[in-house]
N, C-alpha and C positions, 0 to 999 in steps of 0.2 A: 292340415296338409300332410298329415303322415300318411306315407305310402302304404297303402295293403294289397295284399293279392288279386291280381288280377281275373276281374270275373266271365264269362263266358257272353258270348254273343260280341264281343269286344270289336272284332274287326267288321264285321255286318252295321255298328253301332256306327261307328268311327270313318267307314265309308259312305253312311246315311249323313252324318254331320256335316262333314267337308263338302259335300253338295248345297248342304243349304247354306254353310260359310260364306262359301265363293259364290255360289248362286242369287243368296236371297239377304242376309246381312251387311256383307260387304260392300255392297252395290247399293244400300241402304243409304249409307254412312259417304261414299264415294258421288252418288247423285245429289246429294244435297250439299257437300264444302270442299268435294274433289282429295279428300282423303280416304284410303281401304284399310288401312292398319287396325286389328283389331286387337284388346284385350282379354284376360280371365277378365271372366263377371263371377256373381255366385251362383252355383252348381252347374255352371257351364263355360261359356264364352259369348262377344258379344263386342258389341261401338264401346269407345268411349263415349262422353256424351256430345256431341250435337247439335245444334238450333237446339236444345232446350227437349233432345230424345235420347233415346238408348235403345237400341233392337238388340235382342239377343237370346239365346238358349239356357232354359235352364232343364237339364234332365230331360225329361219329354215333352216340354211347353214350350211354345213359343212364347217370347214378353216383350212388349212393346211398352215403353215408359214414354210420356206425352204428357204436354198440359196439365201438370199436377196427376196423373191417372196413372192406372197400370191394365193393360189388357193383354188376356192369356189367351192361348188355344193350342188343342194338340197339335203337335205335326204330323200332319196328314202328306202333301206332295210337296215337291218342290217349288214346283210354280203358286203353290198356295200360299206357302210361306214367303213367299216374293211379294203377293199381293197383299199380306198382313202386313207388310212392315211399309208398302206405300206404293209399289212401283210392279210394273211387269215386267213377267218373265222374260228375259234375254240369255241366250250364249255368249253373245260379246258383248260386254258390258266397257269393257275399258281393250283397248287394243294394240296396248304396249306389253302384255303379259310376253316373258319367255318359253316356260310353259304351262297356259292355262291346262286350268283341269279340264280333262272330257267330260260332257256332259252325260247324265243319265237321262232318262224318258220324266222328264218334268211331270208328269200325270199319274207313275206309278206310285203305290203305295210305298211309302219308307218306313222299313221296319227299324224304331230306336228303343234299345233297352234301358231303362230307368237308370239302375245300377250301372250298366257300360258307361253310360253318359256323365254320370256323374263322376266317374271314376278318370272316365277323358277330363273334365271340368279341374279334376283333383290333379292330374296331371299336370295342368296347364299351368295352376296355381303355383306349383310346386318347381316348375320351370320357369315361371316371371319372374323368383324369388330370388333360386339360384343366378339366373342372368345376369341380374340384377346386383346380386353382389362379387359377380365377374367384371363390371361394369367397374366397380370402384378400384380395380388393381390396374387399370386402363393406365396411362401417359396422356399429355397433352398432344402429343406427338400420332396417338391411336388412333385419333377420328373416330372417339365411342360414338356408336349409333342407339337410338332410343330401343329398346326392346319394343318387338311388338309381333301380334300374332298374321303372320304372313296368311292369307285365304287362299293362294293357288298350293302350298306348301305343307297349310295348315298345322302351322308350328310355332310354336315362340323363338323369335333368334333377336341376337344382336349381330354387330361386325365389330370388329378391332384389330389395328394391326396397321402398318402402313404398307400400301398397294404398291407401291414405286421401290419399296427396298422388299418386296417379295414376302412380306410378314403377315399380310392382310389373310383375315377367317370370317366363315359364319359361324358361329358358336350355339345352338339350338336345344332345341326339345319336342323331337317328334314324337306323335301319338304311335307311332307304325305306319308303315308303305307295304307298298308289293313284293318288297326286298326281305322287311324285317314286319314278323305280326308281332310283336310288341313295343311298348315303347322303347325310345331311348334318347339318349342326349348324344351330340355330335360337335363335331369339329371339323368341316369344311373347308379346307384350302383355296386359297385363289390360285397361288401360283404352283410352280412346282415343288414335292416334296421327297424326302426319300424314303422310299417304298419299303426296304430295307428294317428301315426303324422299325423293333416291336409295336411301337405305339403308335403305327398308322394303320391298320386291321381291315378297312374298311374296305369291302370288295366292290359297292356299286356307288361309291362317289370319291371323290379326293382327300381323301381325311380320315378318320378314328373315328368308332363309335362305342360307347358301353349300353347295355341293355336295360332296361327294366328290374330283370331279376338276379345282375348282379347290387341296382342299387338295393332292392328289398333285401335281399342279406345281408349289408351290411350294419355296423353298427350304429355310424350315424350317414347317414342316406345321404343328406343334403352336405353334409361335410365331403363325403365321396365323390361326389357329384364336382361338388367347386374345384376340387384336386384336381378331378379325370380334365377338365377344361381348362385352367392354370398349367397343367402340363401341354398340353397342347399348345398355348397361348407360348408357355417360355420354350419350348422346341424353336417352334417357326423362330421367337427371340433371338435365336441361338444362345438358348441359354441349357 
């Protein structure tokens, strides 16, 4: 899970994955026990397990775990990889999304880089971790939510906070969006905050973000990480 430099092809990579997420995995996992939540797997992401499966990405392979078996194949389109893991191609899969993703041309080729992939994978790892142990500085009183890998989002987040006293977050680890090409971790407000404050930065949502490559500089990454989020967590506190 150590962070390293991030390699090229990275956003082309990472906008090929989030389509088959929400596309072709998620809907996996959501058609057969009426849950979408996904986890890290290894060298990608993927279901938990299932009736007794696991769909999920590793690097450029598609993996379909089943019946004591494991079956591979490249990723080729969207809609293919829909059809590997059991189900056809849909747009609207579930009809309560805020905001699903827009769909791509389910029949073009998706270009994924080996290393990009893997590096998002190592990302994600490295976000369940941190979350995870943000999770444990919760109250009884937070309403901790389980971690999990959101597919319209496509990011690891929990929530904590109470809604009703104006404290509630999503507390995350995005690969990059439209806003920012790299990764980062964030702090998502529900309610209102003071803009004011150094420590709300964030120009295209309500909250704080740190980047990628202030966590690679420093000295301990994941120690960094839990800080930038605990502060945010004891702001909203009033602490």
């Amino acid at each position: 899970m150590k962070l390293e430099p991030l390699p090229n092809n990275l956003v082309e990579t990472r906008d090929a994955l989030h389509q088959i997420a929400f596309f072709a995995v998620s809907p996996a996992r959501y058609k057969a026990v009426g849950r979408m939540g996904l986890a890290a797997t290894p060298g990608g992401f993927g279901t938990p397990e299932f009736d007794g499966r696991i769909a999920r990405v590793d690097g450029t392979l598609l993996v379909h775990e089943q019946n004591g078996g494991t079956a591979t194949r490249e990723i080729t389109t969207i809609r293919e990889a829909a059809e590997f893991y059991g189900n056809e191609y849909e747009v609207e899969w579930f009809e309560n999304f805020h905001d699903p993703l827009a769909p791509a041309d389910p029949d073009a080729p998706l270009v994924v880089d080996q290393e990009a992939s893997h590096s998002i994978g190592n990302w994600f790892e490295f976000g369940f971790d941190v979350l995870n142990r943000l999770r444990t500085h919760g109250t009884a009183e937070d309403d901790v939510s389980e971690v999990q890998l959101w597919p319209e989002h496509f990011d690891p987040a929990t929530e904590l906070g109470s809604q009703e006293k104006g404290e509630r977050a999503s507390f995350g680890a995005s690969p990059g969006d439209g806003a920012h090409p790299e990764p980062y971790l964030y702090v998502a407000a529900w309610g209102e905050i003071d803009k004011s404050h150094a420590y709300w930065n964030a120009e295209s949502f309500n909250g704080s973000s740190l980047p990628y490559s202030e966590l690679l500089a420093a000295d301990d990454p994941r120690g960094r990480a839990l800080e930038f989020l605990l502060e945010g967590y004891r702001i909203l506190h009033g602490g």
